[in-house]
N, C-alpha and C positions, 0 to 999 in steps of 0.2 A: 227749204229752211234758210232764212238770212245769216249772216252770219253773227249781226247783234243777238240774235236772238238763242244763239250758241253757246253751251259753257261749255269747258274741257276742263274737269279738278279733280283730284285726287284725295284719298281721307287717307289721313299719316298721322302716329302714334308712337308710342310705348308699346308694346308687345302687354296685352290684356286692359289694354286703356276704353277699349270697346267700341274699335275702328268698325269693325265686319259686320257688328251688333244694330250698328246705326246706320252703315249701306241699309241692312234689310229692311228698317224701317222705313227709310227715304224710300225701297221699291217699292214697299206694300202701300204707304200714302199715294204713291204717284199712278198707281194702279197697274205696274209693272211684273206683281205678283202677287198671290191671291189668298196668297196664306204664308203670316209671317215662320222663316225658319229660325230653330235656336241656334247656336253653336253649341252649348253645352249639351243640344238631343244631337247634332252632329248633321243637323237639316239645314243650313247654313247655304242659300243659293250663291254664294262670291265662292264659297268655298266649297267647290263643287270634288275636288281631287278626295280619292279616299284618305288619304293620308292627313287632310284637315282636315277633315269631320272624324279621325279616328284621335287624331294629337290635341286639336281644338284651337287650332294656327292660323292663319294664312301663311303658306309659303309664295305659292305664285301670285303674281297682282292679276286678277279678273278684269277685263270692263266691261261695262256694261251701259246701253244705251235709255236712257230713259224720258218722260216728257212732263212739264210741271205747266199749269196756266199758256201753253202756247210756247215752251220755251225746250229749247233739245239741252238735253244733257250728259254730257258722256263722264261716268264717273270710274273712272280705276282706284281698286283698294289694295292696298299695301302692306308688305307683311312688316310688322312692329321689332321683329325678331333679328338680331343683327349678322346674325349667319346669313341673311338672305339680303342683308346691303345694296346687293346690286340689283336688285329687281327694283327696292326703292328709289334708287339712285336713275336707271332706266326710265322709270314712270313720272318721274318727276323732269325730266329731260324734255317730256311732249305737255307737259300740262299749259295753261293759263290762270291756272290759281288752285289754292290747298286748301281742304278743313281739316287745321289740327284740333284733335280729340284729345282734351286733357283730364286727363282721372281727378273728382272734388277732392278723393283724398288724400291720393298718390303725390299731385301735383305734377313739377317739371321733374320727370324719370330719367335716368340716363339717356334711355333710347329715343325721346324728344329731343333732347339735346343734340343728336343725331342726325334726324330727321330732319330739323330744324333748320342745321347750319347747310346741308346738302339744298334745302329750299334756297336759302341767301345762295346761296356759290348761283341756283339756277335763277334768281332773282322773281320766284314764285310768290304773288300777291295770298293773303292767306289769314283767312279767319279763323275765331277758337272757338271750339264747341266742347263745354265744361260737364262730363257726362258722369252717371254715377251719384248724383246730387242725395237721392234717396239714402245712401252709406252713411252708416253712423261713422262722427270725423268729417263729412264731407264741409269744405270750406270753400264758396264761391268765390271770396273777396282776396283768400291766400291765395288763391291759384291764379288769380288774375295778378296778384300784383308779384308772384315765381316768375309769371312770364317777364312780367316787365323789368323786372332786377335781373333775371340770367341773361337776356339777349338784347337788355335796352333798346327793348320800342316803346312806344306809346300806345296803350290800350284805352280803347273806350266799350263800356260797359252798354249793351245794348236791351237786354235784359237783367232783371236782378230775379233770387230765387224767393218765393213765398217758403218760408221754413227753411231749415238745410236738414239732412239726416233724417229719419226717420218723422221727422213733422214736417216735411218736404211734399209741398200741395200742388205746387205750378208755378208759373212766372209770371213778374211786372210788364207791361210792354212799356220799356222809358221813350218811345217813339211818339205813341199813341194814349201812353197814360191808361194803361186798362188792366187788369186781370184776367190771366188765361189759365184755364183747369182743362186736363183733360181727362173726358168719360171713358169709367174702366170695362165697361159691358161691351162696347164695340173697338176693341186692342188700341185707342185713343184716336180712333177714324174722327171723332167728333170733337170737339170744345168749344165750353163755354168762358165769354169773352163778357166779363163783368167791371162794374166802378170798382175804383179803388177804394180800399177798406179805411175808414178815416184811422185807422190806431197804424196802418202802414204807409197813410199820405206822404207826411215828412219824409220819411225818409226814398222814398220815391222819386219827393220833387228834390230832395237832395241830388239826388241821382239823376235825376234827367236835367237838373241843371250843369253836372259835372260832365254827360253828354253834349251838353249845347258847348260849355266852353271851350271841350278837347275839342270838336270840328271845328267853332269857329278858328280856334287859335290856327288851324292846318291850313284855311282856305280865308282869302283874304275880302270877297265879297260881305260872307257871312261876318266874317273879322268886323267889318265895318257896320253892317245891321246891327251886330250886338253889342259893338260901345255904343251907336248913335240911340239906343233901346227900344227899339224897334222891330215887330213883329216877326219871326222865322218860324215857317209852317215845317208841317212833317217833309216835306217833296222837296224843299230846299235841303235839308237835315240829309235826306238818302241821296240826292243828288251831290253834295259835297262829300259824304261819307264814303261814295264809292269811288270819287277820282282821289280821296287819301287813300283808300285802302290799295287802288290800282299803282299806285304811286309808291307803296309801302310805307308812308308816314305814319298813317294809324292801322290798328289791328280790333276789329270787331270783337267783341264776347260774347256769348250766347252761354244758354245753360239747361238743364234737364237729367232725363235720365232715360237711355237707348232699354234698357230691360224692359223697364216699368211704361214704351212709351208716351214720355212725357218729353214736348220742346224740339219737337221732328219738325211739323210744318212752317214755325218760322226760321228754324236751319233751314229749310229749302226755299225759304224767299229772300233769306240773307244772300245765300249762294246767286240768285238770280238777280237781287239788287246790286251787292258791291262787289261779286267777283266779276273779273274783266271778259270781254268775249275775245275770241280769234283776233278781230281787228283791232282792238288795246292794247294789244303787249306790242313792244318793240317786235319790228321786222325779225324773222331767224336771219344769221349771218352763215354766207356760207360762202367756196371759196370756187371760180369758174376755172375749171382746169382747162387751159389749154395744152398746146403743144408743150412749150417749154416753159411758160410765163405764168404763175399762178398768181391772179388778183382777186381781192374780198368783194363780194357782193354782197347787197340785204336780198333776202327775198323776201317782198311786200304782200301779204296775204289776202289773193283776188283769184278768179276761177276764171279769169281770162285769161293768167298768167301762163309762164311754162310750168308744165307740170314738176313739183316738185315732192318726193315725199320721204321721212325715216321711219326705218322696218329699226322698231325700239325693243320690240318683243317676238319671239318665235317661240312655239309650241308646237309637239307631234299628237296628230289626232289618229287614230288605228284606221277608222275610215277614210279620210281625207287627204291624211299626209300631212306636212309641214305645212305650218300657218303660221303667215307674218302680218302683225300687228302691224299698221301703219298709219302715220300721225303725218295727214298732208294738211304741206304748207301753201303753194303755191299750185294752180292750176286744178285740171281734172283728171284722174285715172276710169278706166272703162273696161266694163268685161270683155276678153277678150284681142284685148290692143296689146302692141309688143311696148316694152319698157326700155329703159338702159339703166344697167346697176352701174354708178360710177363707179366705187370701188373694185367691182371687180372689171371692170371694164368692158361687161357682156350685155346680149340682149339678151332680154328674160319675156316670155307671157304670162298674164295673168289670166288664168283659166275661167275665174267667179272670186266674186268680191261680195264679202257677208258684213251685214250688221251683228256687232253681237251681245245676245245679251246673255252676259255668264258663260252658262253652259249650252245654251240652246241659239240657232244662227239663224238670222232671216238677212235671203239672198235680194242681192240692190244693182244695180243696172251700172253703178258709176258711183266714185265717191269724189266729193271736191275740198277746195282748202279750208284748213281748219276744222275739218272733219278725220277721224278714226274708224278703220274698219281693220278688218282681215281680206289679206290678199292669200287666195290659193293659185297653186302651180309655178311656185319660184322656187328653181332648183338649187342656185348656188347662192342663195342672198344668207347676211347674217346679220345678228344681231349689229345696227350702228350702221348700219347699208345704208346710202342716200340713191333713191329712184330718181330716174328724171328722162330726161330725152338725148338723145346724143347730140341733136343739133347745139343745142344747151347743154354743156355737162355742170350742175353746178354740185359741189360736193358741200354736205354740211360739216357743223364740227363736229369730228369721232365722240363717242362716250369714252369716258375713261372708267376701270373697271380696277379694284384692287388686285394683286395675286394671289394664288393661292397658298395658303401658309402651314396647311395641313394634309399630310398624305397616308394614302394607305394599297397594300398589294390587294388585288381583286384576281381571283380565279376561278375560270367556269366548272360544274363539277363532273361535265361531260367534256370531253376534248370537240364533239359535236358541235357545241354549246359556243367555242371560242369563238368561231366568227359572228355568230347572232350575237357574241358579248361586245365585240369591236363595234359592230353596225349601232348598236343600242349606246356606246357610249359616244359613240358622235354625232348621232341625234340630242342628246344629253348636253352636250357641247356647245351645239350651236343655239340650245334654250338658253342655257347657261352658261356666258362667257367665264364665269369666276371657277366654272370647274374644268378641268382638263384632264387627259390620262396619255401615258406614253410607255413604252416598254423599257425598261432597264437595261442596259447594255450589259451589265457585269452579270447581273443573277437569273434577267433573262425573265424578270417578271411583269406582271403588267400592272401598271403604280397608278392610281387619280388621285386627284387633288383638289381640296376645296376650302371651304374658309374658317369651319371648323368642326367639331367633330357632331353636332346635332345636322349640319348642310350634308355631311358625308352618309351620317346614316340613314338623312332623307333618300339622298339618291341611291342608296344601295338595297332601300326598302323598295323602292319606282323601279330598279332595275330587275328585282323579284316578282314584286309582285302586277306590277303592271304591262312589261316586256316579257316577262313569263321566262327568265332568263337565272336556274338555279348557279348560285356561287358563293366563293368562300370569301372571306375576308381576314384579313392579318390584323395586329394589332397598330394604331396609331403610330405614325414618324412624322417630325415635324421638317418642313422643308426649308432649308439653309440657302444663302445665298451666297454669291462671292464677288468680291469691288476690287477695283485699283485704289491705290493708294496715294500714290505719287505720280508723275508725268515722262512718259517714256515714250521712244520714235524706234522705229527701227525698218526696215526696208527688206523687203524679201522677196529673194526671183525664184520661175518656176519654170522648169524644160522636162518634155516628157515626148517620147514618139510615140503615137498610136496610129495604127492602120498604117505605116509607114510616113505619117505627116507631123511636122513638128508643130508642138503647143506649147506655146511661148507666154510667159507673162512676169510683170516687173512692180511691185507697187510698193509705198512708203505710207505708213501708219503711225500716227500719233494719239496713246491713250492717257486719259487726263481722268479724274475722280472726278465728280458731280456734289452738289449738294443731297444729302440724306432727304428719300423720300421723291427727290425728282427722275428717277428712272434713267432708263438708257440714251443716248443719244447717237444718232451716226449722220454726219455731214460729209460734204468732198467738197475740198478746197482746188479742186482742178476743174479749169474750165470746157467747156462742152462745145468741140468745133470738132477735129477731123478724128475721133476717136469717137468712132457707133455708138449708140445709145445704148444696144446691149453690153457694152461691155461694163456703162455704169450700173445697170440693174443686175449685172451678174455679180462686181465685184459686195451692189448691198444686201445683196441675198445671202452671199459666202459669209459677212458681217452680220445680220439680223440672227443665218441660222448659228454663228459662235455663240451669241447671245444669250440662246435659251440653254446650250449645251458646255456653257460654262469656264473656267480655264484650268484650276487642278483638282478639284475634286469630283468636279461633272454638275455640280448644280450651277442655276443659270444665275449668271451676271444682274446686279443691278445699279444706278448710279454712276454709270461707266458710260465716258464719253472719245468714241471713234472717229478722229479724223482723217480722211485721207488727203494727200499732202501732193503727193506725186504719183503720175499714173507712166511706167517707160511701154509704149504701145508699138508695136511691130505690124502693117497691116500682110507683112505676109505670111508670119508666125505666130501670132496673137490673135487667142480664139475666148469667148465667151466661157466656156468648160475649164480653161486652162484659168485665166482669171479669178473663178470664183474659189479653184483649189488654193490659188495664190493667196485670194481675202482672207480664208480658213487659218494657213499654216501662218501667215503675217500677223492674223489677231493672237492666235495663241503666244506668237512668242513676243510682241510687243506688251502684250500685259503683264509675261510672267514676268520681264523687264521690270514693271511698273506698280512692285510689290503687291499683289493678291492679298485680301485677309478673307477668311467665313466670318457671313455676316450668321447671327439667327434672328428670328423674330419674337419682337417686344409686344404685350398686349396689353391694351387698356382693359382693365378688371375694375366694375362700377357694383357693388357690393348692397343692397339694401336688406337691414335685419333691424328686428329689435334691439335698443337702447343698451339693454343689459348683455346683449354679446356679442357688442361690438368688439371690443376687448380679444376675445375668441376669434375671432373674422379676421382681425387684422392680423393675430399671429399665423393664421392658415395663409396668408400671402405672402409674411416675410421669412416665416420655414421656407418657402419654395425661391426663397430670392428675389422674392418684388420688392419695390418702395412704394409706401403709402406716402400719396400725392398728397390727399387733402380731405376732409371728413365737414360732415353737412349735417347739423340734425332740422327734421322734419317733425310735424304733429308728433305723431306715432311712431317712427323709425325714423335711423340714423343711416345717410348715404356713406360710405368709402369709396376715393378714387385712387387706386392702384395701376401698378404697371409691374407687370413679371413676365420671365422669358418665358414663349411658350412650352418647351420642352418639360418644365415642370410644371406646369397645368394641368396635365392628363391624373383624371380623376378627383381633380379641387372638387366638383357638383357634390359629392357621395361626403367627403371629409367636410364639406362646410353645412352640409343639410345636419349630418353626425353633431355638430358642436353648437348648433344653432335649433335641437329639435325639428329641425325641416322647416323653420319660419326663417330661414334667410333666402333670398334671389341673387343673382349674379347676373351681368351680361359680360360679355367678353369679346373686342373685336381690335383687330390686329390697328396697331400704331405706326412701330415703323423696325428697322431691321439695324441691331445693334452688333460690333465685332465679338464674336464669341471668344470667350478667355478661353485659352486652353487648347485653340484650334479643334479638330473635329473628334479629336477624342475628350475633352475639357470637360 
């Protein structure tokens, strides 16, 4: 397979906008499955885990491989849901372009908004496919022009809908000027492709003239045919439409309805016409680690290159073991051959390398760039690993992954039970960087952590019922964090005999506050000549691990920037060991230095209910101490954008379904980490 002839995209939403609904369509046209599945019967092939087809979710992103007219497709679907952020945030890291699904009646939801900007940060080319059209309410022309007011781009309408709502027939083609129906007797395997009806001409050629101007205005060839007024065929039209779209100046629109089958197959030749292949998008940038010198490189997407690849996703399979998802860029992997994990700095092999589709694998001899597969038999790789060769070490750039802002005690109910509960949760881990667990040092319990309390009950549900692993669980605690304040130096020596040998170390630290939201930092202002290499990796270890373990109340630092200043190195008393105890005791007492506050966590609360109780909705968020941001009305409901500490959230779902008769929604996902009044009792 060429690599033009290549897509790699992703279908991202709003959580029930009818992402997963329209995978299965795209598989059953392509002939990749033979019988469409629902979600709502819970037969749903992306969503293979029990726990989707029992919730009616995507949690995990699936991929899967598929083929349209000669062309390979590899589509990963995405969960809508914002407890599960990082998956999105993951899959959209390896893509080459997105089809956003936007509900006709819903329009732009919170969680598009979401989606959205996380596409921009990856600079993901990306078309909209307007699903639901069938819906009384649904509004083709409002939801195209939601998109274009929330995130200012420029849309061009590629299709228009015959009817909307329940007199919703099928589509215009403004390309080709035709009429498409699709027949209900064979699940819309078929359509019929008719003239335009003269009572819907007008407004047609309206339309397909407000197409010709949005490309020409984008591409300056076309620019100039259409003032000199001169002829533009269709092939000119898709030919400029997709270096806009590649370019992200325009944004395609398409329209239908994923239920009902209506408006699949020309999504699936939009996807082939104006999303970008492999060799389109800018080079990946990645950085060649030398010895001491780290310089940026592109790596240029060719199968003669050095092998380059990122493991973006990991899954445990009962038979197989640990499977990494991997989006190469550069070069060829092969079954069989040894690897080099740059980050970890080790050789790895890859035992067998699968195609996949969904849930079923078909085994491939070698994958190359611009291609995704799963790699088996890598032991230590994790999520955000970049593959490569040693001779070549080139590192891409890490994902970045939010914290976890929600915790809770977990207990096996067998003492048996405890170590299958350890093994099971770091398997867990390394699927899902956003969750973690650690033991408590005061009470001696075993804590995880996740992003909020629907992510925690997924995984506590995965850890029963599918590691077969009985336990108890505690009630919700939300996890605090703690920053410096002010800028503070201080110098700490450390003498100790062991074994009869003296362990000697001397080092000066300086902690400084960070901007809210940019994390920790640790640099060393001492230069690297007759003092070992280990003794800097020892002293950033002793720093990294204060980090997570915090300075007076035991949760972990954030915003806190460590520098070290001065290193007093002894080579005949100065040991590695002695160092890092040194990093340890020098962070804690430089920062208590440098005024400590607990921070807690703020969450964005995006509210959608009916008109008439709004009123209600908004008093459920400011009983709890949030501020309402700012209010939206839509057709039929009214948005609210809130922000309230998470500590008082537990249990909003129950009180706001109560005052709202269960027609309100909510999403809820953490912002950023505010100083708690009152300290930790407040």
């Amino acid at each position: 397979m060429t690599l033009s002839k290549m897509r790699n995209i992703g279908i991202m939403a709003h959580i029930d906008a009818g992402k997963t609904t329209t995978t299965e369509r795209i598989l059953f046209y392509t002939g990749k499955i033979h019988r469409i599945g629902e979600i709502d019967d819970g037969a749903a092939t992306m969503d293979f885990m029990q726990q989707e087809q029992e919730r009616g979710i995507t949690i995990q992103s699936a991929a899967i491989t598929t083929d349209w007219n000669g062309y390979q497709i590899n589509i990963i679907d995405t969960p809508g849901h914002v407890d599960f952020t990082a998956e999105v945030e993951r899959s959209l890291r390896v893509l080459d372009g997105a089809v956003a699904v936007i509900c006709a009646v819903g329009w732009v939801q919170p969680q598009t908004e979401t989606v959205w900007k996380q596409a921009d940060e990856f600079n993901v080319p990306r078309l909209c496919f307007v699903n639901k059209m069938d819906r009384i309410g649904a509004d083709f022309f409002g939801a195209m022009n939601d998109v274009h007011e929330k995130f200012s781009c420029d849309t061009v309408a590629m299709e228009i809908p015959i009817g909307q709502g329940g007199d919703f027939e099928g589509v215009i083609d403004l390309l080709y000027m035709k009429e498409i129906r699709w027949n209900e007797e064979d699940e819309g395997e078929t359509f019929t492709v008719t003239d335009i009806a003269a009572e819907r001409l007008e407004q047609a050629q309206e339309w397909h003239d407000k197409m010709i101007d949005a490309i020409a205005s984008v591409d300056e060839e076309l620019g100039e045919l259409y003032l000199e007024g001169k002829e533009i065929t269709s092939e000119m039209l898709v030919k400029a439409l997709r270096k806009a779209t590649i370019n992200r100046t325009l944004v395609p629109f398409l329209c239908g309805s994923s239920r009902h089958n209506q408006g699949i197959q020309p999504l699936i030749d939009a996807i082939v016409n104006y999303l970008p292949s492999p060799e389109e998008v800018p080079a990946a940038e990645g950085i060649h680690v030398k010895k001491s010198i780290e310089e940026k490189v592109e790596v240029p997407c060719k199968e003669n290159g050095n092998p380059v690849g990122l493991v973006f996703k990991i899954t445990y399979d009962k038979e197989a073991g640990v499977l990494c998802y991997v989006r190469v860029y550069s070069g060829k992997f092969s079954t069989g051959t040894q690897i080099y994990n740059v980050d970890k700095k080790k050789r790895e092999r890859i035992n067998r390398i699968f195609r996949v589709n969904a849930n079923k694998m078909e085994q491939i001899d070698s994958v190359s760039a611009g291609d995704i597969a799963v790699f088996v038999g890598l032991k230590l790789a994790q999520t955000g690993d970049t593959l490569g060769s040693e001779g070549m070490p080139i590192r891409l750039e890490n994902m970045k992954f939010p914290e976890p802002v929600i915790s809770i005690a977990i207990e096996p109910e067998t003492i048996s039970d405890r170590d299958k509960l350890k093994d099971t949760l770091e398997i867990l881990s390394r699927e899902d960087p956003t969750f973690t667990s650690h033991d408590d040092a005061e009470t001696g319990q075993l804590i995880i952590s996740g992003m909020g309390e629907l992510h925690l009950d997924v995984l506590v549900t995965r850890i029963k019922d599918d590691f077969k692993v009985q336990c108890r669980v505690g009630a919700p605690q939300v996890t605090y964090r703690e920053a410096v304040t002010t800028t503070a130096e201080h110098t700490e020596s450390y003498s100790k005999v062991l074994g009869g040998k003296e362990n000697t170390a001397c080092i000066t630290l300086k902690a400084e506050p960070r901007e809210t939201g940019s994390g920790n930092l640790y640099t060393c202002d001492v230069k690297h000549g007759e003092i070992p290499e280990e003794i800097f990796e020892a002293i950033k270890n002793g720093i990294e691990n204060s980090f997570a373990s915090g300075i007076q109340f035991g949760y972990p630092c954030t915003d806190t920037a460590i520098t070290v200043t001065a290193i007093d190195y002894n080579e005949l008393t100065s040991t590695s060991f002695a160092f890092e105890a040194c990093a340890v005791q020098a962070f804690d007492e430089v920062c208590r230095k440098a005024s400590p506050q607990l921070l807690e966590p703020v969450m964005s609360v995006d509210i959608v209910c009916p008109k008439e109780f709004v009123g209600d909705a908004m008093s459920q968020v400011t009983q709890r101490g949030g501020m309402i941001n700012s209010m939206e009305d839509k057709t039929n409901d009214s948005v609210v954008y809130a922000q309230a500490p998470m500590a008082k959230m537990f249990g909003f779902s129950t009180n706001l379904r109560s005052v709202t008769q269960g027609r309100a929604s909510f999403s809820m996902v953490f912002s950023h980490f505010q100083v708690k009044a009152g300290g930790l009792n407040g």
